[in-house]
N, C-alpha and C positions, 0 to 999 in steps of 0.2 A: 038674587039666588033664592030658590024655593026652602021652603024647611027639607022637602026629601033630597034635595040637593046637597044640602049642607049635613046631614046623616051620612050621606054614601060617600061623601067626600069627592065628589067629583067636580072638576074646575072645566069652564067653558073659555072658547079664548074669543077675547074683545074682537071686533073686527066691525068695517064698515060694511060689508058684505054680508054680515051676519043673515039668516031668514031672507036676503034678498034675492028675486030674481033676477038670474045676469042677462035676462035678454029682455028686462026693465030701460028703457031710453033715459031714463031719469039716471038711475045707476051708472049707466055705462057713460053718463056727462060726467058725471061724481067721478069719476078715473081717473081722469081727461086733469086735472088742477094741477099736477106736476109735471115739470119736463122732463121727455125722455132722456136716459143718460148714455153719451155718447159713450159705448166701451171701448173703441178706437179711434180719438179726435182725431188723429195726425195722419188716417188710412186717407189712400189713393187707392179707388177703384177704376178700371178700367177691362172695355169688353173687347175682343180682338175678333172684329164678323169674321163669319164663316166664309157667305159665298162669296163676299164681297174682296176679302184681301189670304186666308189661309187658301182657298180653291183657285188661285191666283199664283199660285208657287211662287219661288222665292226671289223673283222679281217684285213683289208686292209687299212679301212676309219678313224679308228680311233685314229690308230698313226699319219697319217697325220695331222688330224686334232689338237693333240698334238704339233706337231712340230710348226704348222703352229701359236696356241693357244701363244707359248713360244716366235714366234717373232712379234707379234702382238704387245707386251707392245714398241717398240722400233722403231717403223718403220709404215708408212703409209702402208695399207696392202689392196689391192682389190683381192678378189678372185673371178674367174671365175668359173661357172658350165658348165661341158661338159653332153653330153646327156647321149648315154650307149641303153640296148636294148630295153628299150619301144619305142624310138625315131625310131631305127632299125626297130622295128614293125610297127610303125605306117607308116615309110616312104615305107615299103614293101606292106600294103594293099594300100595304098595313089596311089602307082603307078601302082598298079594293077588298081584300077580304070581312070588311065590315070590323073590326076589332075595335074594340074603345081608345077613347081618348088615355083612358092611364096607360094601356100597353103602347100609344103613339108615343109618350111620354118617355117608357122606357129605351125605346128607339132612339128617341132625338139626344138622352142622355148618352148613351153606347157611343157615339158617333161626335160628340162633344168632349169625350171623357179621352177618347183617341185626340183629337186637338188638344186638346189641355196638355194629352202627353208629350206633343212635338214640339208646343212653345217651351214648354219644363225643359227639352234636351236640346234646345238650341240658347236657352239662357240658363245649361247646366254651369257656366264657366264664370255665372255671377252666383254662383250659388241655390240657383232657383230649383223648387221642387211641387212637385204634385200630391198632394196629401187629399182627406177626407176635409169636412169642413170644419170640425172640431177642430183640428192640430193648427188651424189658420194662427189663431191670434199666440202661441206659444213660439211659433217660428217667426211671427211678424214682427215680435219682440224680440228678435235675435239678430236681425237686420236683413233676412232673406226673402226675396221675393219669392211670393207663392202664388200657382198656377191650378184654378181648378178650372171644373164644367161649369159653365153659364147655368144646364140647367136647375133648375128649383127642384127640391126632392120627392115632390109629391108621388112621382110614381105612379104606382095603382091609386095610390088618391088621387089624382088629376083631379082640379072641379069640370067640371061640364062648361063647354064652351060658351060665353055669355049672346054669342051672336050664330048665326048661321054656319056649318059644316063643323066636322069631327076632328080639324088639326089644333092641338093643344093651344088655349090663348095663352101658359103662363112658357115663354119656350126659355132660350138665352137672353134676349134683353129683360125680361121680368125675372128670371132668377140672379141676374146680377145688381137690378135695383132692389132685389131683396135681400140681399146679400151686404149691399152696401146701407141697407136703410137698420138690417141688424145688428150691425158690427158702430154705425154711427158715423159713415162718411159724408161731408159736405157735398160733396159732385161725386156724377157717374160721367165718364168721359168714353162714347161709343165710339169706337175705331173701325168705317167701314169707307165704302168707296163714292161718297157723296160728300160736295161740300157742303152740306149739311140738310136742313127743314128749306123747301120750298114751296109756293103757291100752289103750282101743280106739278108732278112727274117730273122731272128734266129730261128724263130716257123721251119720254113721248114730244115733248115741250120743252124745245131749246132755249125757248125766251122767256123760261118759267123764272120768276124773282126770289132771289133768297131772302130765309127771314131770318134775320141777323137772333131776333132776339123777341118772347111772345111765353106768357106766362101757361101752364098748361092748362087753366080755363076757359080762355081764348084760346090755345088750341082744340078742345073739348066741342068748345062750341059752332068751332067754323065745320065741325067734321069733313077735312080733308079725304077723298078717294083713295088716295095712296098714303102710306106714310114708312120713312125708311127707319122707324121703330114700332116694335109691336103695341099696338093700341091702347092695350093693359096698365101698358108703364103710365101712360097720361092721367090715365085713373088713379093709380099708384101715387103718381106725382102729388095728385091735388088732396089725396089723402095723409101724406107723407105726414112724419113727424120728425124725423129729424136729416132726410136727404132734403136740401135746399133746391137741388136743377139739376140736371142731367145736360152734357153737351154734344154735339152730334159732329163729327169731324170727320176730317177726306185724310185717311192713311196713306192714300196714294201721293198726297201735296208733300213734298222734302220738308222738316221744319214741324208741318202743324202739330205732330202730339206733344213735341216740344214745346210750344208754345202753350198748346193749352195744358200743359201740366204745370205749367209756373203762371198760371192763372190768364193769362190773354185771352179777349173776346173774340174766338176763331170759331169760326163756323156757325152754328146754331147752337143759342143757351137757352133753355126751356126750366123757367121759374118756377119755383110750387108757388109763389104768388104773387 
């Protein structure tokens, strides 16, 4: 501390950050020496597709919602809403009028936030509710399963798409692996109409092979043409600090969320490494 420091009485606070730049690579290693803290060990997160199984009406939606209903009493339970085709609509005139990514954003959330509402009031009878994100972890702690929008909040911040065209990369799957990588859940378990990651397509290619099981750097790497999660997440994944894998399951199969919510290898499990 200098002499006129010590005159004016003024105290500086210790820090390792001190005069450093944070967008120093050396620094932002120096971060990195402690583990993140899980503030929800015991969360189950879980994403309910859109076009896949809610725009499927309740031949699709409502065994889910049963399964989902049955592990609720047992288990800290956040369910995520993915969009489905209004969202598709609206992001198709959206861009026909030229509008940015953050206003696609606010779309795909509108239309997410209405799903959110309809899982909420068909598992109102377990208690379940649709809140903001904040109030998650105070009613999680209460024993009630909560219900938001998949999407991530950026809004008018949207970032800019990392690859070709104007439709948002961070939609429903990426706001639910961020959601789960915040909160500090071990797995994200995606609920849509695919038995899981395949070779190629299976809508185009019947005799396409499933992959049981493939870390998302070797997913990264193979860069697949299709993939029945948005691309982001794989990123996400291999960045991840405290989500372990994400798994990719068929809602339509009787059983499987079942299964993979008491930990079974069903469908496709995508390792951070």
């Amino acid at each position: 501390m200098s002499d006129r420091d010590q005159i004016s009485g003024a105290r500086h606070l210790a820090s390792r950050l001190k005069a450093e730049s944070l967008q120093s690579r050396a620094v932002l290693r120096a971060t990195d020496d402690e583990p993140v803290r899980r503030l929800l060990p015991d969360l189950t997160v879980v994403k309910i597709g859109g076009a896949s199984i809610l725009d499927r009406g309740p031949e699709a939606l409502l065994p889910v919602i049963e399964q989902l209903a049955q592990a609720a009493s047992d288990r800290q339970l956040l369910i995520c809403a993915g969009e489905g085709a209004h969202a598709r609509h609206a992001y198709a005139i959206a861009t026909d009028l030229g509008l940015p990514a953050g206003m696609l954003s606010m779309l795909g959330n509108s239309v997410s936030e209405q799903n959110a509402l309809i899982i909420s009031a068909l598992l109102m009878d377990r208690g379940a509710v649709n809140v903001p994100i904040g109030l998650v972890p105070t009613l999680l702690g209460g024993g009630t399963p909560v219900v938001i929008s998949g999407m991530p909040p950026f809004e008018w911040w949207e970032p800019p798409p990392p690859g070709p065209g104007r439709l948002p990369a961070y939609r429903t799957d990426a706001g639910t692996f961020l959601t789960a990588e915040a909160f500090g859940a071990r797995t994200v378990i995606y609920i849509n109409d695919q038995d899981g990651l395949h070779t190629q397509d299976p809508a185009a290619h019947p005799d396409a092979d499933l992959i049981p099981q493939i870390t998302a750097s070797q997913l990264h790497d193979r860069g697949l043409a299709d993939l029945p999660l948005e691309p982001i997440v794989v990123e996400m994944l291999i960045a991840a600090r405290v989500v372990e894998r994400v798994q990719l399951i068929n809602g339509l199969t009787d059983g499987t969320i079942t299964h993979a919510l008491a930990g079974e290898p069903v469908g496709t499990i995508i390792t951070a490494g």
